[in-house]
C-alpha positions as CSV (number, residue, x, y, z in Angstrom):
1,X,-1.0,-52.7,2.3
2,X,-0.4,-48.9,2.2
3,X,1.7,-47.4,4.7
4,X,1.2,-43.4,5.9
5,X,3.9,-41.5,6.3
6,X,5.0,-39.4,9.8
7,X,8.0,-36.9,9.6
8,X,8.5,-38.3,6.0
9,X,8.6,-41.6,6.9
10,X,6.2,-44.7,6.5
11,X,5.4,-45.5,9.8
12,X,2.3,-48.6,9.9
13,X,-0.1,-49.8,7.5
14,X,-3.2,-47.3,7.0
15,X,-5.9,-49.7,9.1
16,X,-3.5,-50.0,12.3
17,X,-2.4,-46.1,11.8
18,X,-6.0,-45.3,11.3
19,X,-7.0,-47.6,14.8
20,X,-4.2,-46.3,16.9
21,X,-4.7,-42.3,15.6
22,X,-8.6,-42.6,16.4
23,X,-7.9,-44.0,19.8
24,X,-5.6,-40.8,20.4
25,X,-7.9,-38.6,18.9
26,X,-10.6,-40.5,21.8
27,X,-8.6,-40.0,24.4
28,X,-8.4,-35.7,23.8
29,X,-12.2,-35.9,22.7
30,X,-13.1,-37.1,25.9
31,X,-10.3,-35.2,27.9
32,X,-8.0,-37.4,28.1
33,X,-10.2,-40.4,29.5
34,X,-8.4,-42.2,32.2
35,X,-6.8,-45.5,30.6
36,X,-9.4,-46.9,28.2
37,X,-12.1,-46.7,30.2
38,X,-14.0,-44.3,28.1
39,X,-14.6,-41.8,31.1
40,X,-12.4,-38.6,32.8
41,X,-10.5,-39.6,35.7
42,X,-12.3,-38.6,38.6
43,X,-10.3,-39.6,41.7
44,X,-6.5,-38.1,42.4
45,X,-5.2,-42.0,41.6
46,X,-6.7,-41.7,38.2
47,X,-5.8,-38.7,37.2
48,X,-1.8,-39.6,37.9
49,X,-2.6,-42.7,36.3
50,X,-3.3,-41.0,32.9
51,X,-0.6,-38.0,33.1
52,X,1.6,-40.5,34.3
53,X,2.2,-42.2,30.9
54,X,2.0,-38.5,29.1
55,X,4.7,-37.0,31.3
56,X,7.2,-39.6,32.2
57,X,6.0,-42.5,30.1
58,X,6.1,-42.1,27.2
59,X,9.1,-40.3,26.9
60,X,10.9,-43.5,28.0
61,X,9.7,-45.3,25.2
62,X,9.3,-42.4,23.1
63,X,13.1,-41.7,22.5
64,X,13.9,-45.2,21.3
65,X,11.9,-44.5,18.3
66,X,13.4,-43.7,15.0
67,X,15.5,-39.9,15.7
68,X,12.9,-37.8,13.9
69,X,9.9,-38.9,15.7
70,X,11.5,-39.5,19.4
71,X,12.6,-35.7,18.6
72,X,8.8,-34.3,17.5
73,X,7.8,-36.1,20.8
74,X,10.4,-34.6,22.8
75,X,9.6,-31.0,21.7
76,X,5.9,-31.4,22.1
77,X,6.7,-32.9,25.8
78,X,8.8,-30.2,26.5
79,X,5.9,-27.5,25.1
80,X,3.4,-29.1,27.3
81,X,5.5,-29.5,30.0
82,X,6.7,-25.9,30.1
83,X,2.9,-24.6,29.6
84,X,1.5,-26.6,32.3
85,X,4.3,-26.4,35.0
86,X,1.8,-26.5,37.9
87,X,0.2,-29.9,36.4
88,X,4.2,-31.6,36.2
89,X,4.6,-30.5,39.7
90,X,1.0,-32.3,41.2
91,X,1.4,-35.2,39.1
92,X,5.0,-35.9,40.3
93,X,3.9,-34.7,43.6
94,X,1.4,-36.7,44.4
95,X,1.1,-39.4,46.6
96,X,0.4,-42.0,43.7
97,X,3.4,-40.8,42.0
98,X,5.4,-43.4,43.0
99,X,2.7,-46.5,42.7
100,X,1.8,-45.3,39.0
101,X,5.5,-45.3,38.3
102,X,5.9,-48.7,39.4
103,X,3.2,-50.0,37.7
104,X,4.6,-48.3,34.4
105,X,7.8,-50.1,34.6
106,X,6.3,-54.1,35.6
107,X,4.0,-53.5,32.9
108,X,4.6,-51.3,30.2
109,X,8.4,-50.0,30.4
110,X,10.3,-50.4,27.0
111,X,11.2,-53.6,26.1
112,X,13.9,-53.3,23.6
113,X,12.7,-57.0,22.1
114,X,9.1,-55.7,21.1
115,X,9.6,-51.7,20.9
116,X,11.3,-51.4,17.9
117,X,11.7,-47.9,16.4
118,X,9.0,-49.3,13.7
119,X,6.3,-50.7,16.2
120,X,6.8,-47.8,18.4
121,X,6.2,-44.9,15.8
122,X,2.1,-44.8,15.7
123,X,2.4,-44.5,19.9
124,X,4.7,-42.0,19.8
125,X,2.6,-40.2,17.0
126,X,-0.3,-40.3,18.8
127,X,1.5,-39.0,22.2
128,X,3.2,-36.4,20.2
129,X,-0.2,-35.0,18.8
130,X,-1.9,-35.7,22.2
131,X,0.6,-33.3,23.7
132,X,0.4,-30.7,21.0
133,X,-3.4,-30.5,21.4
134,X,-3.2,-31.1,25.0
135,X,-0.9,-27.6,24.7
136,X,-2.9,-25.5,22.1
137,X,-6.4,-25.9,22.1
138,X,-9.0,-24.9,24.2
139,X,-10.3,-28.0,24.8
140,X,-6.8,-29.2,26.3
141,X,-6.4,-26.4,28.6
142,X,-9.5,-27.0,30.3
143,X,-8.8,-30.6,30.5
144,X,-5.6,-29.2,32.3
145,X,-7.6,-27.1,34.6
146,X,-9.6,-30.1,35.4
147,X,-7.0,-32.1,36.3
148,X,-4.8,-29.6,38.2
149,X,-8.3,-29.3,40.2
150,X,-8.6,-32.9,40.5
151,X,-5.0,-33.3,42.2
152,X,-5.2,-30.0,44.4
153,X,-8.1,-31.8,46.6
């Protein structure tokens, strides 16, 4: 089976690149729905659900990936994060903050048996273009308005 390449490198086989690239590509298309259920976050709780795993997340599992991709992910974190300062500071504000977090690490914190740099490429390539379009294009930056409304209620 063919493999597609990511920062020069053959990351996953073109059906299970394909499936976890679409699901990225979902998740901007609707704004980011809030954790697979196909809608926008509409409640505080959801919305720090979602960023959760974009902001703090990821990046935990993100940098155990092979250099060149933990890298791309960092610097798109870091251009989202420096665009969007206000966002960071509700999301880690919040009063879910901490509840979300905990969650993260019983349930999906790197787990150095099953995150290999290989297996962790195509989520870190999705988060990595997540952030970038979440940082550039107009649809992202009214999803960011959205949610920055969402968590100053």
């Amino acid at each position: 089976m063919e493999k597609v390449q990511f920062c020069r490198r053959r990351v996953a086989s073109g059906i299970r690149f394909a499936r976890v690239f679409a699901d990225g590509l979902a998740v901007v298309s609707t704004g980011l729905a809030a954790q697979g259920t196909g809608r926008e976050p509409q409640t505080p709780f959801e919305t720090v659900n979602m960023l959760y795993y974009m902001i703090d997340g990821a990046p935990s599992r993100c940098r155990h990936a092979a250099p060149e991709i933990a890298t791309a992910h960092r610097q798109a974190l870091s251009a989202f994060t420096g665009r969007n300062p206000r966002l960071v500071s509700l999301v880690r504000g919040s009063p879910h903050y901490d509840t979300v977090r905990q969650e993260f690490a019983r349930t999906a914190a790197y787990d150095r048996v099953k995150d290999t740099p290989e297996n962790l490429e195509p989520e870190c390539y999705v988060q990595t273009e997540t952030l970038k379009l979440m940082t550039i294009s107009d649809r992202g930056h009214a999803a960011v308005r959205r949610y920055e409304s969402i968590l100053s209620r």
